[in-house]
C-alpha positions in Angstrom: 130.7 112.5 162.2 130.9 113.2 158.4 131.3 110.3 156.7 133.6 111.4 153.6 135.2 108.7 150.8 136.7 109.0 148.0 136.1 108.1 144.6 139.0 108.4 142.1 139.7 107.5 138.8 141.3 108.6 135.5 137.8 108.9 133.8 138.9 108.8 130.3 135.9 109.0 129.8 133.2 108.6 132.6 130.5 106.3 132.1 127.4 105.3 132.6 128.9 102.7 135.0 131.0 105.6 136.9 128.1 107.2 137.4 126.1 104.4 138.7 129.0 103.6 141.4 128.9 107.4 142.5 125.1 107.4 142.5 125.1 104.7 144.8 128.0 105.5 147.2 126.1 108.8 147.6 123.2 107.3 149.1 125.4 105.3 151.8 128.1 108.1 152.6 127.5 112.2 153.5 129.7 113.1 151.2 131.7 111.5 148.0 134.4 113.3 146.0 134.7 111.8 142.9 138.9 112.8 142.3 140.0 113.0 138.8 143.6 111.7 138.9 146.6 111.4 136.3 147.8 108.0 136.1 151.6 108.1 134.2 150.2 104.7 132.9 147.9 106.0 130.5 147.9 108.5 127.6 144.1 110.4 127.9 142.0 110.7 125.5 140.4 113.7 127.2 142.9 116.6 129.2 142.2 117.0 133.0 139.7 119.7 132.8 138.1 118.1 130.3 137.0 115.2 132.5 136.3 117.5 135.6 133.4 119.1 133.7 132.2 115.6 132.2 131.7 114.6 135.5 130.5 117.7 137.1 127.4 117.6 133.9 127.3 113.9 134.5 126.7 114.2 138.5 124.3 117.1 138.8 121.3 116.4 141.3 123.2 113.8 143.1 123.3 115.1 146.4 126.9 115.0 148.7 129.2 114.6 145.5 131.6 117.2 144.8 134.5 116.7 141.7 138.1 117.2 142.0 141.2 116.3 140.8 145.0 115.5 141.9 148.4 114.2 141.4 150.1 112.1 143.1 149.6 109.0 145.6 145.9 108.5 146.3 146.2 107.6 149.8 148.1 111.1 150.1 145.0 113.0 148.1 142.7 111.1 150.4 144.3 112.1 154.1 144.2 115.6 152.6 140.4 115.3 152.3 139.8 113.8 155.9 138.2 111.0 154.0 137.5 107.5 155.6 137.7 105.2 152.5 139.0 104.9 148.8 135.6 103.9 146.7 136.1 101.1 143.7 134.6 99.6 141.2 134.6 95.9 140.4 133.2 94.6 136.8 134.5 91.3 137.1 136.7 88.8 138.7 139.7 90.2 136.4 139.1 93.6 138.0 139.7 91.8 141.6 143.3 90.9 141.6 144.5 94.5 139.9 142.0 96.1 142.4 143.0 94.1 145.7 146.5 94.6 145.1 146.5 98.5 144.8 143.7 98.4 148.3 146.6 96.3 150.1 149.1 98.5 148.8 147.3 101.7 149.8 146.8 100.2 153.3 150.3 99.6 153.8 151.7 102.8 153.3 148.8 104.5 154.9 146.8 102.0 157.7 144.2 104.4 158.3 142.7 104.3 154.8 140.1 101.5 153.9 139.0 100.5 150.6 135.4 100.3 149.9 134.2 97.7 146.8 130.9 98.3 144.8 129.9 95.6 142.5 128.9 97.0 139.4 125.4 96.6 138.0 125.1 93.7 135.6 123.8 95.9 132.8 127.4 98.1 133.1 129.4 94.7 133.8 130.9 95.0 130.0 131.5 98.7 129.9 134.9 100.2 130.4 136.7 104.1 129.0 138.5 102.2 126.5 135.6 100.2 124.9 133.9 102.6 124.6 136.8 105.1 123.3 137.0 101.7 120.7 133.1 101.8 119.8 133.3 105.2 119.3 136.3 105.1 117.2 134.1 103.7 114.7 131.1 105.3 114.9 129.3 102.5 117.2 126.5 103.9 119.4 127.6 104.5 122.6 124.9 106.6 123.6 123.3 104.6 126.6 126.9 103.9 128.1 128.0 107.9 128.3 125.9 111.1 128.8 125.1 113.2 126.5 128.3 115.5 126.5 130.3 112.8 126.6 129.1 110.9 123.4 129.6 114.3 121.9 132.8 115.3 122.9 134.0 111.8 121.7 132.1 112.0 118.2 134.1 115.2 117.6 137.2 114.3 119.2 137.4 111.0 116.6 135.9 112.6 113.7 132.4 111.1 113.2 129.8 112.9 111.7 126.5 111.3 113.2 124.1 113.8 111.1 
């Protein structure tokens, strides 16, 4: 049996972090699909596409992950891919409640689907999209928390000229 989970997210922008949880999910399950998704909550930064082909740069060489993206209810997306499990992240305790919440939710309206937590490392424990959307705002250096294409596409999309 395949084991297939999914990892989804809005990615606005991915980060080191991100990547980090998908590198290590990878090694556990056959395969991982890392599922952009639009979340109604949020205004992005980046458009869809956009952070489809961050990711698909930012995963290359790790073997069994595949990028996608949806709309709609996760649990829905995830049945549609025969997966077995929902992936998250945790940072912190404050992550916990937010992320426990939406797994009971999920496993409400769809029994079948499990969700799967990954501690963060320690060294990504402080790193989020929006901080460091904030850093690079201001022209902080935010190139160990984002690859390459990522710190560029935000030095352009804000305006700052790092010559």
């Amino acid at each position: 049996m395949v084991t297939r989970v999914v990892y989804p997210g809005s990615f606005d922008p991915v980060t080191n972090g991100h990547v980090d949880i998908i590198r290590r999910a990878a090694q556990i399950f056959d395969e991982v699909i890392v599922a952009v998704f639009r979340n109604p909550q949020k205004k992005p930064l980046f458009t869809m596409e956009e952070r489809v082909n961050f990711l698909i740069k930012a995963t290359e060489g790790i073997k069994g992950v595949s990028i996608d993206s949806f709309t709609g209810l996760t649990v829905d997306y995830v049945k549609s891919k025969n997966a077995i499990a929902i992936i998250r992240g945790l940072r912190a305790i404050s992550d916990f409640e937010g992320e426990f919440q939406m797994a009971s939710m999920n496993k409400q309206i769809a029994g079948g689907i499990e969700t799967i937590f990954f501690m963060t490392d320690t060294k990504y424990a402080f790193l989020s999209s929006s901080v460091v959307k904030e850093v690079a705002q201001f022209g902080g250096d935010i190139g160990d928390m984002v690859s390459e294409c990522v710190h560029r596409a935000l030095l352009e999309k804000f305006n700052v000229d790092k010559s």
